[in-house]
C-alpha positions in Angstrom: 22.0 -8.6 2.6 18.5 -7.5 1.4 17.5 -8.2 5.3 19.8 -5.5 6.4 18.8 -3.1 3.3 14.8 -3.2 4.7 16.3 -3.1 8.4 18.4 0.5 7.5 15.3 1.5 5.8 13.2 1.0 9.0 15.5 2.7 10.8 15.6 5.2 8.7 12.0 5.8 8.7 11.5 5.4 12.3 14.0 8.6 12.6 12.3 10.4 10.0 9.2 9.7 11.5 10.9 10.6 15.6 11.9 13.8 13.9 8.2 14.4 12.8 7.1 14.0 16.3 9.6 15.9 18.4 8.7 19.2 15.7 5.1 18.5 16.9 6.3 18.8 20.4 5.6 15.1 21.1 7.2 12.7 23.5 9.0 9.9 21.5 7.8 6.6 24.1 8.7 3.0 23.3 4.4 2.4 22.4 4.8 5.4 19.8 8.0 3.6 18.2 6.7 -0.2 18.1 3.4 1.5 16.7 5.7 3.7 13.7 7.4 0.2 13.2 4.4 -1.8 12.4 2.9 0.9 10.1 6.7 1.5 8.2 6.5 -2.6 7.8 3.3 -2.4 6.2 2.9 -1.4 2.6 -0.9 -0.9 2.9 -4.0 0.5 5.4 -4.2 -1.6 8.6 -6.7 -1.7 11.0 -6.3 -0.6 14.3 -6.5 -4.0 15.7 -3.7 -5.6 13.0 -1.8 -3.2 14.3 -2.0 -3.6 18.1 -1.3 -7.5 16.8 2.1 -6.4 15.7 3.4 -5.0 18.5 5.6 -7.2 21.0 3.6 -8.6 24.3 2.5 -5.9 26.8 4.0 -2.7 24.6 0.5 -1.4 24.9 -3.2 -2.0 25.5 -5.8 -1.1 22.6 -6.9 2.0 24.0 -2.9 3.7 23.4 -3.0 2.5 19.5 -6.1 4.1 19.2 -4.6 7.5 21.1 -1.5 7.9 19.3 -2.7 7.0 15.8 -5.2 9.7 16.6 -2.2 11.9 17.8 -0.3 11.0 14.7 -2.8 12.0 11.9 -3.4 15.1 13.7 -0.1 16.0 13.1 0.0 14.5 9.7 2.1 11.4 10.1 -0.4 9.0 9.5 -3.2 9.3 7.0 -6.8 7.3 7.7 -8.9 5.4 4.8 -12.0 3.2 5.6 -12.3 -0.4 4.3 -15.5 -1.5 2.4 -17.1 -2.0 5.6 -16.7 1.1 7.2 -13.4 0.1 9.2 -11.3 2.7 9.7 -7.7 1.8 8.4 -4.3 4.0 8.9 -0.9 4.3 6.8 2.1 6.1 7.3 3.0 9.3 5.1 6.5 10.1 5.8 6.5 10.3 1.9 5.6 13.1 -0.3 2.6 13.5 -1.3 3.6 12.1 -4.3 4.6 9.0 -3.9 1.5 8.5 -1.9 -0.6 5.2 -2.9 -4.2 5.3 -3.6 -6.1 2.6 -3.2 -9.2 0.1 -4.6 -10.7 -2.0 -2.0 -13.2 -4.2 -3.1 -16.1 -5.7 -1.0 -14.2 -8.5 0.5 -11.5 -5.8 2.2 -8.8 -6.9 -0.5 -6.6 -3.8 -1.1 -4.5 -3.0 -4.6 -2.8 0.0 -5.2 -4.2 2.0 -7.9 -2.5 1.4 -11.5 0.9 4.2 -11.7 -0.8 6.1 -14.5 -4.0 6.6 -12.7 -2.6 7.5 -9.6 -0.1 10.1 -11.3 -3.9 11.8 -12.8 -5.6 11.6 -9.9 -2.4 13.6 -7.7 -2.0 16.0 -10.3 -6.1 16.7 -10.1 -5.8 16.9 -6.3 -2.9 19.1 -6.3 -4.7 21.6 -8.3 -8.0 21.6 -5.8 -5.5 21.8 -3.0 -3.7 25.0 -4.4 -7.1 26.4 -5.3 -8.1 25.3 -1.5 -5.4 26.9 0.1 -5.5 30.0 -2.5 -8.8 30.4 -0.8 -7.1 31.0 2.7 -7.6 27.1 3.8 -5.2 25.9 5.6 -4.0 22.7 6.8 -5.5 21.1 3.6 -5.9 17.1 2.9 -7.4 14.9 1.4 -8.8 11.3 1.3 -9.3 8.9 -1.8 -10.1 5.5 -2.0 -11.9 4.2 -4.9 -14.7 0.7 -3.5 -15.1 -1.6 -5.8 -17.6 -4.8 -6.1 -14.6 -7.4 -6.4 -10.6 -6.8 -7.9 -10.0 -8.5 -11.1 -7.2 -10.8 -10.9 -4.8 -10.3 -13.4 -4.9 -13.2 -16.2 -2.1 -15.8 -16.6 -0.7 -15.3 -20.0 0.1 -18.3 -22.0 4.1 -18.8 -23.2 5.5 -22.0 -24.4 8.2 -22.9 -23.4 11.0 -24.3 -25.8 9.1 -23.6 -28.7 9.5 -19.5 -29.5 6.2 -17.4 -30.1 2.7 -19.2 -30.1 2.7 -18.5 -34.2 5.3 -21.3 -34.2 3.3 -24.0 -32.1 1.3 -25.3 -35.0 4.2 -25.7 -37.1 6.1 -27.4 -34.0 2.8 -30.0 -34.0 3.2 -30.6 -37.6 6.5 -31.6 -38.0 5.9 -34.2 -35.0 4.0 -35.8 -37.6 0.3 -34.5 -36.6 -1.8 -32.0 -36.3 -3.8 -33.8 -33.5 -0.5 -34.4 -31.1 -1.1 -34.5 -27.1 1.4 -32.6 -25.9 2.2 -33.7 -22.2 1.3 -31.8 -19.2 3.8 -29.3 -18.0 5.6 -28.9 -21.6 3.8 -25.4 -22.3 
């Protein structure tokens, strides 16, 4: 069921995103839709090249990805980032600009998403410099942030027995097995 829930989604997308193009005044072509797909199926940046991987044998050469994701952040479907390394990297935006992800890439080219609080300070920020922007008689205003880091912190394993309650309770679980010193086996915690 869940397969059919992310396949309505797609399609969903890819209509949304066929709708974006045909306002724009664009052709929708078989290359443009595989292309839409493999960015709606991903849930961060890819490079151009990851994407051209996705797409089914001989739906297009390199050159075409590199065309129409050009095309499609010129008409804002598409937003562009830059890895650590300078690679350029695309995601859709057929969300509103608030529910768009910001990201932390560290050195390695390992991509997080930016913690929900942070991210919900940092649009509010950006709205405000946009308004002011476009207040100014800017048009066509955007934006890119991505924060580099040196490495992402994994996120520590936190320790719960199992069987026993809180952790308070574990020395008085060791005690009345007659010990203080007690091995517990491997796998019991």
């Amino acid at each position: 069921m869940a397969v059919s829930q992310q396949a309505q989604k797609t399609k969903s997308a890819i209509e949304q995103a066929c709708a974006c193009l045909k306002s724009a005044g664009l052709r929708i072509t078989q290359p443009r839709i595989s292309i839409l797909t493999s960015l709606i199926n991903r849930s961060m940046p890819a490079r151009i090249e990851d994407i051209h991987d996705d797409l089914p044998p001989d739906t297009c050469d390199l050159v075409t990805v590199y065309r129409c994701l050009a095309t499609f952040q010129d008409i804002g479907l598409v937003r562009l980032s830059y890895f650590h390394n300078g690679a350029s990297a695309y995601q859709i935006t057929l969300n509103s600009a608030a529910e768009t992800p910001y990201h932390v890439i560290s050195k390695d080219d390992e991509v997080q998403e930016l913690d929900a609080g942070s991210a919900s300070e940092l649009r509010a920020v950006i709205a405000k410099i946009e308004d002011r922007l476009r207040a100014s008689g800017h048009n066509k205003v955007s934006h890119i942030v991505e924060f580099f880091v040196d490495s992402v912190k994994k996120p520590e394993q936190t320790f719960r027995p199992r069987e026993i309650g809180a952790v308070e309770e574990l020395p008085q679980a060791l005690q009345m097995r007659g010990t203080t010193n007690a091995t517990i086996p491997a796998g019991t915690l």
